[in-house]
C-alpha positions as CSV (number, residue, x, y, z in Angstrom):
1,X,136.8,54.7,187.7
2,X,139.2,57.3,188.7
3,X,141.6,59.9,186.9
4,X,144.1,61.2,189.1
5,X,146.5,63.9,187.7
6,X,149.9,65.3,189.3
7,X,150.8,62.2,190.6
8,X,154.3,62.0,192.1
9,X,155.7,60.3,189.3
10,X,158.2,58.1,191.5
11,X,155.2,56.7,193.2
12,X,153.9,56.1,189.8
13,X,156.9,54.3,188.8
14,X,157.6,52.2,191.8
15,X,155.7,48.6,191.9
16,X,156.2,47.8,195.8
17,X,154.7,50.7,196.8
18,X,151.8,50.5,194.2
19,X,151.1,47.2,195.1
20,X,151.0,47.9,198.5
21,X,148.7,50.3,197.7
22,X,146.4,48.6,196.4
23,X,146.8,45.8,199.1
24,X,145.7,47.9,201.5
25,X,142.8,49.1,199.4
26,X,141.7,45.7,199.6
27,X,141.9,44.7,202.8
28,X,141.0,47.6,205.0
29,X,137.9,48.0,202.8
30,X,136.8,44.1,203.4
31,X,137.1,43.3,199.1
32,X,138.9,39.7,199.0
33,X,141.4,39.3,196.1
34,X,142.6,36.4,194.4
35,X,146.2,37.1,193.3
36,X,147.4,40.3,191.1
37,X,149.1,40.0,187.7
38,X,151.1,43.1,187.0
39,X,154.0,44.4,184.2
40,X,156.8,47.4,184.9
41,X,157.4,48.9,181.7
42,X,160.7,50.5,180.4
43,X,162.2,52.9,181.1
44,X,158.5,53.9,183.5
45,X,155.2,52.6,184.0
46,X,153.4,50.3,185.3
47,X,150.0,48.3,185.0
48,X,148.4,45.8,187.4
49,X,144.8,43.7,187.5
50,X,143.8,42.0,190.7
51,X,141.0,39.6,190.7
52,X,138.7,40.3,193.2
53,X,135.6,37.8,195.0
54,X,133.4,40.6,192.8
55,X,135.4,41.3,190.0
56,X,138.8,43.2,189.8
57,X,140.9,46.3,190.2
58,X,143.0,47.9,188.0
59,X,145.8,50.6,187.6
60,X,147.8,51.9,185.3
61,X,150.2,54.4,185.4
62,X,152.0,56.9,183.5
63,X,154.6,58.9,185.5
64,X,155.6,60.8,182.8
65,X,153.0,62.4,182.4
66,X,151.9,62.3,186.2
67,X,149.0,60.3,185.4
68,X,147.1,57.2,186.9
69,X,143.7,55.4,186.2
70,X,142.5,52.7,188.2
71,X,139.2,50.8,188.0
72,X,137.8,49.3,191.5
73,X,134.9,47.2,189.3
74,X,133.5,44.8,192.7
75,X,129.4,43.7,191.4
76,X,127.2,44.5,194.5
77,X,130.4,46.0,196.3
78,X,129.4,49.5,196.3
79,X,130.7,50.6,199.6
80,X,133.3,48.5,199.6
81,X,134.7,49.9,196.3
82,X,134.2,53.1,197.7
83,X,136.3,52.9,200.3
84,X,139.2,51.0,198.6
85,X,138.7,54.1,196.0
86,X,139.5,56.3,199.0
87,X,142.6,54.7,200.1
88,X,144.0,54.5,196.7
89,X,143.5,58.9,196.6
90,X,144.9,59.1,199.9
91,X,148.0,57.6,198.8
92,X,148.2,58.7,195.5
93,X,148.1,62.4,196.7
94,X,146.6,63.5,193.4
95,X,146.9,67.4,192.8
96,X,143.4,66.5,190.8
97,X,141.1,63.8,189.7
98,X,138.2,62.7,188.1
99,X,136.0,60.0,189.7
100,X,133.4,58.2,187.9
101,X,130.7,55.7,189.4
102,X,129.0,53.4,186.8
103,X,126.8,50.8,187.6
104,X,127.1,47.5,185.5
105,X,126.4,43.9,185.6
106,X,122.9,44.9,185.8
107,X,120.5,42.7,184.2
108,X,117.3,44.6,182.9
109,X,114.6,42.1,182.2
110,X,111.1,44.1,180.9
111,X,108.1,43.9,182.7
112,X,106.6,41.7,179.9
113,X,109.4,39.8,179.5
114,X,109.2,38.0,183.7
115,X,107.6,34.6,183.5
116,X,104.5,34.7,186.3
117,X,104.5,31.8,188.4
């Protein structure tokens, strides 16, 4: 999950080149998408989703305030996420963010709980 602060806001604001963006994230970091859904608000903004092989990434954007957050959420991706989360910085050109790993999808299944074979 990233945060990224100071954001130009006409990159922010402008759909090709945030598409783009996240494009590239995608294919130079070897994730496989399966088509992007996204919405330019009035007068600014902007939100996209693309479905991903291992789940999706999301932005959304606030150029008024010169704000971003996207989620790169790809199960069992972990380098792959991390580089896509790389390009996105790069061309964002945040003056700050905040980056936040999670891990989910995890299944936790007690040690009394397996079934022996």
């Amino acid at each position: 999950m990233l945060d990224l602060y100071g954001v130009d806001p006409k990159k922010l604001d402008n759909p090709i080149f945030l598409n783009r963006l996240i494009s590239k994230a995608i294919s130079e970091s070897g994730l496989k998408s399966f088509g992007t859904l996204y919405h330019k608000f009035q007068p600014m903004g902007f939100t996209a989703v693309t479905l991903l092989e291992a789940s999706h990434i999301s932005i959304h954007t606030w150029p008024e305030y010169k704000h971003a957050t996207i989620d790169i959420y790809a199960c069992d991706e972990w380098e792959k996420a991390k580089r896509a989360a790389k390009i996105i910085i790069t061309g964002m050109k945040p003056k700050r963010l905040r980056k936040s790993i999670r891990s989910r999808g995890y299944i936790y299944i007690p040690e009394e709980a397996k079934i022996e074979k």
